[in-house]
Each structure stands twice: as C-alpha cells, then as structure tokens.
LUMLUMDREN-2810 file (N, C-alpha, C; in Angstrom, 1 decimal):
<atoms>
<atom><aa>X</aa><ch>A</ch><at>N</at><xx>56.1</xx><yy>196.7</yy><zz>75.5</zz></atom>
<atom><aa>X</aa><ch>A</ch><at>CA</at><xx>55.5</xx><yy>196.5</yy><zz>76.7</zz></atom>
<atom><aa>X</aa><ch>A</ch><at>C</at><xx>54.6</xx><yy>195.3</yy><zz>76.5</zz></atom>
<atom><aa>X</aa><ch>A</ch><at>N</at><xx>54.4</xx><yy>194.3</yy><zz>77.8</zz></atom>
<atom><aa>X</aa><ch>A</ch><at>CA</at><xx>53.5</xx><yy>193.5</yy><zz>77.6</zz></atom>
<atom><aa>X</aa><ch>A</ch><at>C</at><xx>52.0</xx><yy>193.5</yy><zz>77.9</zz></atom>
<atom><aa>X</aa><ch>A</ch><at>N</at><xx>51.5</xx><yy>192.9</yy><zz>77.3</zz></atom>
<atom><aa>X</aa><ch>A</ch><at>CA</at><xx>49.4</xx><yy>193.2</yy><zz>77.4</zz></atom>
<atom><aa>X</aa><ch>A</ch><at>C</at><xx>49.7</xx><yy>192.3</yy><zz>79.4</zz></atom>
<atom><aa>X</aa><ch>A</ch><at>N</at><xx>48.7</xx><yy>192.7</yy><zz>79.8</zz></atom>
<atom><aa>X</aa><ch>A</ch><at>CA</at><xx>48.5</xx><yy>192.7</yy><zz>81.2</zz></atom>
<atom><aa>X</aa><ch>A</ch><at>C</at><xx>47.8</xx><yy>191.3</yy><zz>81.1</zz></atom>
<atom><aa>X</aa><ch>A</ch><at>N</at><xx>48.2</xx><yy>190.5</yy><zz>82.3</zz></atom>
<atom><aa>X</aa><ch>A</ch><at>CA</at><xx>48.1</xx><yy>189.4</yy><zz>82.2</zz></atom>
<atom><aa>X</aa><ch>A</ch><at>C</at><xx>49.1</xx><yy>187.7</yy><zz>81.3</zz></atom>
<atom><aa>X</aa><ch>A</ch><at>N</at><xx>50.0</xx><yy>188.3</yy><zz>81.3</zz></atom>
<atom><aa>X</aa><ch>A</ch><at>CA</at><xx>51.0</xx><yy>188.0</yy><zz>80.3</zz></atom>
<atom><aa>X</aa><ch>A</ch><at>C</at><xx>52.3</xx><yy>187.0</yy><zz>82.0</zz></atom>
<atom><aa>X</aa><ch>A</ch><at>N</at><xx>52.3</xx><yy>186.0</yy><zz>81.8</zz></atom>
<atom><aa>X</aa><ch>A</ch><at>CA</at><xx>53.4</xx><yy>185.6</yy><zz>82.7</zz></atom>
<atom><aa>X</aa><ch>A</ch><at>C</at><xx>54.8</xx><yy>186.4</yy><zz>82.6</zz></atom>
<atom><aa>X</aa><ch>A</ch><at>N</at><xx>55.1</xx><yy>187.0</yy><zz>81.6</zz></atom>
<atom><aa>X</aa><ch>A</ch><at>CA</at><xx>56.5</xx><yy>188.1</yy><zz>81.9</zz></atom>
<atom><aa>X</aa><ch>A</ch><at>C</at><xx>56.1</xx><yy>189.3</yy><zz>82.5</zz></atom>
<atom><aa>X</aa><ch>A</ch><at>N</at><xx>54.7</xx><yy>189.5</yy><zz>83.0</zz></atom>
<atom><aa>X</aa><ch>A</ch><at>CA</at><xx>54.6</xx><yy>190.9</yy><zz>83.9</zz></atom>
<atom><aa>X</aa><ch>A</ch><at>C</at><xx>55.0</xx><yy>190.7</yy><zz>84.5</zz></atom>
<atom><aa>X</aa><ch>A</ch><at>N</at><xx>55.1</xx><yy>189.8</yy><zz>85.8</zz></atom>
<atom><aa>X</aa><ch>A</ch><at>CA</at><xx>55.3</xx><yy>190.2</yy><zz>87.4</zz></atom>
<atom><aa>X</aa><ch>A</ch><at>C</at><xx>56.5</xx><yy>188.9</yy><zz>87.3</zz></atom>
<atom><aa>X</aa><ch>A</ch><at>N</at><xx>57.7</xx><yy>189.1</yy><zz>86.5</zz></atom>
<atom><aa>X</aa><ch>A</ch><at>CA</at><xx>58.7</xx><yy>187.8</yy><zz>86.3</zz></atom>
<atom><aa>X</aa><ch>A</ch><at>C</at><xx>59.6</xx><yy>188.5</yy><zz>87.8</zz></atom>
<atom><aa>X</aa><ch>A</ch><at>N</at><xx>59.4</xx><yy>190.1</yy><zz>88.2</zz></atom>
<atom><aa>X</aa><ch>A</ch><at>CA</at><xx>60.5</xx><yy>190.7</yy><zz>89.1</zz></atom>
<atom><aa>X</aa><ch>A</ch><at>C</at><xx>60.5</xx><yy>190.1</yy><zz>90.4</zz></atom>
<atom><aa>X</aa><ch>A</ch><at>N</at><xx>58.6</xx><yy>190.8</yy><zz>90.3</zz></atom>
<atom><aa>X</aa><ch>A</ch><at>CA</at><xx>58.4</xx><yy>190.6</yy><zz>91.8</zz></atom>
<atom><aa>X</aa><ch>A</ch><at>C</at><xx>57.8</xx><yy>188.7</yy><zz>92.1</zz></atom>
<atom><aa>X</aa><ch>A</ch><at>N</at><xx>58.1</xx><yy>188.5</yy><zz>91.2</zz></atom>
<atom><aa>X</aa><ch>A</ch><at>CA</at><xx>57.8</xx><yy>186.8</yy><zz>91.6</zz></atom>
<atom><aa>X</aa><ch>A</ch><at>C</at><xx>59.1</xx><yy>186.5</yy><zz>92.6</zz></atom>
<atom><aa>X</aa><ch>A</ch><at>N</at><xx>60.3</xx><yy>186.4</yy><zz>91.3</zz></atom>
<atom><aa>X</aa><ch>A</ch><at>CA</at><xx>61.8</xx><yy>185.7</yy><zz>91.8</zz></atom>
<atom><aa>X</aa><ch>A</ch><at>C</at><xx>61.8</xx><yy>186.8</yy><zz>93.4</zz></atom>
<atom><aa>X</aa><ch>A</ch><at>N</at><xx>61.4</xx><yy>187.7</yy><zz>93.6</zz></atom>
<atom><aa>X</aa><ch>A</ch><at>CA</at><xx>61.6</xx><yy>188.7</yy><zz>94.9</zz></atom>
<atom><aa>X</aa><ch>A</ch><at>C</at><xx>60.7</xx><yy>188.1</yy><zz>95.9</zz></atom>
<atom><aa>X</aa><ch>A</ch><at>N</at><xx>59.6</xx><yy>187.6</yy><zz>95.6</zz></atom>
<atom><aa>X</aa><ch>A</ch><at>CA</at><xx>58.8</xx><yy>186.8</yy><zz>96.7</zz></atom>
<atom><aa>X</aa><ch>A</ch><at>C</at><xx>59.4</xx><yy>185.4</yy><zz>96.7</zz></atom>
<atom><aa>X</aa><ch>A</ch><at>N</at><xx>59.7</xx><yy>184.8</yy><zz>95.8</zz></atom>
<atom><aa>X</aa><ch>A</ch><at>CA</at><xx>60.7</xx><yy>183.7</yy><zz>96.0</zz></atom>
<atom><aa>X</aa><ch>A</ch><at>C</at><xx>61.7</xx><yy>183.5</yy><zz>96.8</zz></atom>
<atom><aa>X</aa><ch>A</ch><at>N</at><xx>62.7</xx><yy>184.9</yy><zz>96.7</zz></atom>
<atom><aa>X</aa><ch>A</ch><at>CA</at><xx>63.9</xx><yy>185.0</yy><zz>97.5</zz></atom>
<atom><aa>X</aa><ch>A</ch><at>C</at><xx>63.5</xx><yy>184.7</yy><zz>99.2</zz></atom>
<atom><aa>X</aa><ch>A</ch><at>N</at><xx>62.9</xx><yy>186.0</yy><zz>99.3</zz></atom>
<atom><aa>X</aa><ch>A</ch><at>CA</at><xx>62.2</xx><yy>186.1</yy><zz>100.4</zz></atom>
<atom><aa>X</aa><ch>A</ch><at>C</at><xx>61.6</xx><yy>184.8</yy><zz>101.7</zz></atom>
<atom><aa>X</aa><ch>A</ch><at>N</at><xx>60.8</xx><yy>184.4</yy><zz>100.6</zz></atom>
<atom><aa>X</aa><ch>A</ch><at>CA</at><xx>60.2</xx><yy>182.9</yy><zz>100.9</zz></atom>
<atom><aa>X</aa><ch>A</ch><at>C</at><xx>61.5</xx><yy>181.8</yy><zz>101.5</zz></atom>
<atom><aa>X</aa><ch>A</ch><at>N</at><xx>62.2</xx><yy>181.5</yy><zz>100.8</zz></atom>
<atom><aa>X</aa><ch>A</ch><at>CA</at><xx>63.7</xx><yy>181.0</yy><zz>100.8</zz></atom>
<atom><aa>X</aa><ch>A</ch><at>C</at><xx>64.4</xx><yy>181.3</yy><zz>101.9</zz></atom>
<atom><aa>X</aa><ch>A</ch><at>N</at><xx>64.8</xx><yy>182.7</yy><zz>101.9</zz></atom>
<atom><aa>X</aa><ch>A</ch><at>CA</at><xx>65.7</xx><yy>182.6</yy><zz>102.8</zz></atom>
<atom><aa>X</aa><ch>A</ch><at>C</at><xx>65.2</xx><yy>183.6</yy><zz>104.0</zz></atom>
<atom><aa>X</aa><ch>A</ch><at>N</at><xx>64.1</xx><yy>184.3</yy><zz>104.1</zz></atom>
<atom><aa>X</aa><ch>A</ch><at>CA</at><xx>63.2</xx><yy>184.6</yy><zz>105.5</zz></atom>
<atom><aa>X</aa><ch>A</ch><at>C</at><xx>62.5</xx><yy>183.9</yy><zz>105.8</zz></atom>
<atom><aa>X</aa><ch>A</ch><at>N</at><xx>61.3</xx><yy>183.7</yy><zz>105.3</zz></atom>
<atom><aa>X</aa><ch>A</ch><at>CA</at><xx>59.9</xx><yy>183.3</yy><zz>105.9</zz></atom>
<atom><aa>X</aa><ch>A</ch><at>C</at><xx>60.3</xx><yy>182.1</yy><zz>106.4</zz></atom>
<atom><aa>X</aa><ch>A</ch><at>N</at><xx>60.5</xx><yy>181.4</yy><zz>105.5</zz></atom>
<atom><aa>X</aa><ch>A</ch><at>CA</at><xx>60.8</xx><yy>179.5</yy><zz>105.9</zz></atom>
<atom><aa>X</aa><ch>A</ch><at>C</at><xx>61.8</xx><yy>179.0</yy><zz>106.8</zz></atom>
<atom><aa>X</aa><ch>A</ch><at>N</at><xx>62.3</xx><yy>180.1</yy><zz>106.9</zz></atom>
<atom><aa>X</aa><ch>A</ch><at>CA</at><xx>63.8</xx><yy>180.1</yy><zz>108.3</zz></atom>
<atom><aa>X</aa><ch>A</ch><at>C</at><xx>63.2</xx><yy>179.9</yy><zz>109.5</zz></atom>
<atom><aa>X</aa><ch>A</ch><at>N</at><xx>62.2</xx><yy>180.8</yy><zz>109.9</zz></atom>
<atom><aa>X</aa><ch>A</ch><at>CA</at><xx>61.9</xx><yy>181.2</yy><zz>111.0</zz></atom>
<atom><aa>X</aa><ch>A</ch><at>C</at><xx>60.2</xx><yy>180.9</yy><zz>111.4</zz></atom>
<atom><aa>X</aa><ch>A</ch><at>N</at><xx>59.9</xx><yy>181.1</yy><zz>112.5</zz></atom>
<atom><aa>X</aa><ch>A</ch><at>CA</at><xx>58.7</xx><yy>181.1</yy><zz>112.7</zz></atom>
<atom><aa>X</aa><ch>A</ch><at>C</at><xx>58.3</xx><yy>182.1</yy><zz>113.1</zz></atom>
<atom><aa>X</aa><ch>A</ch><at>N</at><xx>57.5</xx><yy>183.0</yy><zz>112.5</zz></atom>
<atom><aa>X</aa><ch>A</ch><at>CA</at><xx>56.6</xx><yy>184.4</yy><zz>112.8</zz></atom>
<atom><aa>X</aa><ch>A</ch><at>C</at><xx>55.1</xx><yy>184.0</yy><zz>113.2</zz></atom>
<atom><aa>X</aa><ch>A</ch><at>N</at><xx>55.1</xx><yy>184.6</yy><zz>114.1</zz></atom>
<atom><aa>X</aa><ch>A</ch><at>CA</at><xx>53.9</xx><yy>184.5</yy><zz>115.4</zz></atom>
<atom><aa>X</aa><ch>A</ch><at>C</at><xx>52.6</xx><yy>185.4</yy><zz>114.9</zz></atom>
<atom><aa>X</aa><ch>A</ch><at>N</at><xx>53.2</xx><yy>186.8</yy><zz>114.6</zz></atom>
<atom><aa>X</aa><ch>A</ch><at>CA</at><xx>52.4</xx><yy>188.0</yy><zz>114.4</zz></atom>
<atom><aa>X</aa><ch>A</ch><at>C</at><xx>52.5</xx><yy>188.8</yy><zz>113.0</zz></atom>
<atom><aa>X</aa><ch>A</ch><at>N</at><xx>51.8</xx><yy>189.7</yy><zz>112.8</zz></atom>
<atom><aa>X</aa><ch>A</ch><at>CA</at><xx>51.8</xx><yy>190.4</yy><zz>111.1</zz></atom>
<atom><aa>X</aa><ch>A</ch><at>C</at><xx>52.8</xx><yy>191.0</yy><zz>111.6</zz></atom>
<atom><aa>X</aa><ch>A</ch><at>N</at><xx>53.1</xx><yy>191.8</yy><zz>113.1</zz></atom>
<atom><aa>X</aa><ch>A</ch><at>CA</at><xx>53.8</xx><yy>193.0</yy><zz>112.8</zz></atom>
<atom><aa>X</aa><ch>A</ch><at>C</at><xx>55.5</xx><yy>192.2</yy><zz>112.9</zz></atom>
<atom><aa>X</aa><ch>A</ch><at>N</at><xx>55.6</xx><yy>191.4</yy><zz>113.2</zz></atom>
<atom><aa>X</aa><ch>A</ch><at>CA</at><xx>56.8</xx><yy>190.5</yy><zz>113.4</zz></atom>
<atom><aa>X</aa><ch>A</ch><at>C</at><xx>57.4</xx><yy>190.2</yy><zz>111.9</zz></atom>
<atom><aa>X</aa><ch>A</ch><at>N</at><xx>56.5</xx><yy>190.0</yy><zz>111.2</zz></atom>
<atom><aa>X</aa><ch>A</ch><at>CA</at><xx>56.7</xx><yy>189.4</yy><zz>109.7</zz></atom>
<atom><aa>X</aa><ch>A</ch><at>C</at><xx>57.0</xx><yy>190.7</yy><zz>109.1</zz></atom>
<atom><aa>X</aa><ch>A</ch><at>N</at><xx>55.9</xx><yy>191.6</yy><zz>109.4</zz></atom>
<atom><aa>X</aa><ch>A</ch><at>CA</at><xx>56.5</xx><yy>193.1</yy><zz>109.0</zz></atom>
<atom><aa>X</aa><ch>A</ch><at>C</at><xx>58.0</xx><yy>193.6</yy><zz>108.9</zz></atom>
<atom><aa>X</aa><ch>A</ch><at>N</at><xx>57.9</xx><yy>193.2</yy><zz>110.1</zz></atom>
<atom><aa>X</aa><ch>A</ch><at>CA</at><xx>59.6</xx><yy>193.7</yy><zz>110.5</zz></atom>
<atom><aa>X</aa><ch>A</ch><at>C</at><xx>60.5</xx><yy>193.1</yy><zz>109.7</zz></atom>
<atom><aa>X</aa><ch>A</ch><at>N</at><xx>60.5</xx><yy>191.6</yy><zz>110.3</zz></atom>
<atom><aa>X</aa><ch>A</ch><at>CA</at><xx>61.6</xx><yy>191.0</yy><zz>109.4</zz></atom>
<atom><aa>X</aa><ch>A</ch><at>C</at><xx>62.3</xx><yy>191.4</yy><zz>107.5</zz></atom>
<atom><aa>X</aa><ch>A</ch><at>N</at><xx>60.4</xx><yy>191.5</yy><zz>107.1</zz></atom>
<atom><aa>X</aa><ch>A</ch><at>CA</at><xx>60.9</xx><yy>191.7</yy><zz>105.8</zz></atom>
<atom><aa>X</aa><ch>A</ch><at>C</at><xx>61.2</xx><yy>193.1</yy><zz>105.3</zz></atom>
<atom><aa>X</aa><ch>A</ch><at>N</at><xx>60.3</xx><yy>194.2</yy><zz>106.2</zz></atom>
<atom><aa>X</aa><ch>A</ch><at>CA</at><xx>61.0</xx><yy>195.7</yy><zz>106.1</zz></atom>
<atom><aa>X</aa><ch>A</ch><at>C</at><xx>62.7</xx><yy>195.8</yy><zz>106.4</zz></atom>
<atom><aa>X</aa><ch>A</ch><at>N</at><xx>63.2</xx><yy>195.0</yy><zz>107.6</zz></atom>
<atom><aa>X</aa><ch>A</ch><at>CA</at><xx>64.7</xx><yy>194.8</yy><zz>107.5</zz></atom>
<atom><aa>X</aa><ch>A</ch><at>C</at><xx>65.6</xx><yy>194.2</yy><zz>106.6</zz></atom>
<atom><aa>X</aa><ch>A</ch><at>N</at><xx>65.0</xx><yy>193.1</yy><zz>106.4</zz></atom>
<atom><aa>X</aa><ch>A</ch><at>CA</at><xx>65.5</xx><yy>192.5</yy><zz>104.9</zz></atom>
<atom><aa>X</aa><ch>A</ch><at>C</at><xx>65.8</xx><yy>193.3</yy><zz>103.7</zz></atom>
<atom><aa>X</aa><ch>A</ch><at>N</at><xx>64.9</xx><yy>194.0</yy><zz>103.3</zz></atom>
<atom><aa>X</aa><ch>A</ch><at>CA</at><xx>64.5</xx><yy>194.7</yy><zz>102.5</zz></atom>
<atom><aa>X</aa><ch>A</ch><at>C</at><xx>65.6</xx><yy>196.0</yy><zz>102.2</zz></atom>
<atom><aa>X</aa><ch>A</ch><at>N</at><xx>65.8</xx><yy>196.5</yy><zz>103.8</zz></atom>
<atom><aa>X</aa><ch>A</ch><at>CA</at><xx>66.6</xx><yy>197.9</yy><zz>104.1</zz></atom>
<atom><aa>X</aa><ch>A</ch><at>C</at><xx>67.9</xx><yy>197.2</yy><zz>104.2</zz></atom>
</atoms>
C-alpha cells in the first residue's frame, strides 16, 4: 500500500475526472449544479 500523499494514490480517480472532463464537461455548456449533476450521474449509470 502506498503512504498517503504519494502521486499513485488517486492515479484512478484522476484518469476518471479526466475522462469526464473530455468527453462531458467540455462538450457542453452546464448552466446549473443540478444540470451538471445529472449529466454526470447519467454518464456514470
């Protein structure tokens, strides 16, 4: 296991906010939290 604070802790959820970033967020333009909510809760599911 790695000591906390270590660049290979969060190597998952980086590339996963990456993805995200890529090919949701930057697609589109979101107005509201609950809008962005959605998109990525559907993404997601």
């Amino acid at each position: 296991m790695h000591r906390k604070g270590t660049p290979s802790d969060n190597v998952c959820i980086e590339a996963f906010r990456s993805t995200i970033l890529k090919e949701l967020i930057h697609r589109q333009t979101i107005v509201t939290f609950q809008e962005g909510k959605k998109l990525v809760e559907n993404y997601i599911v």
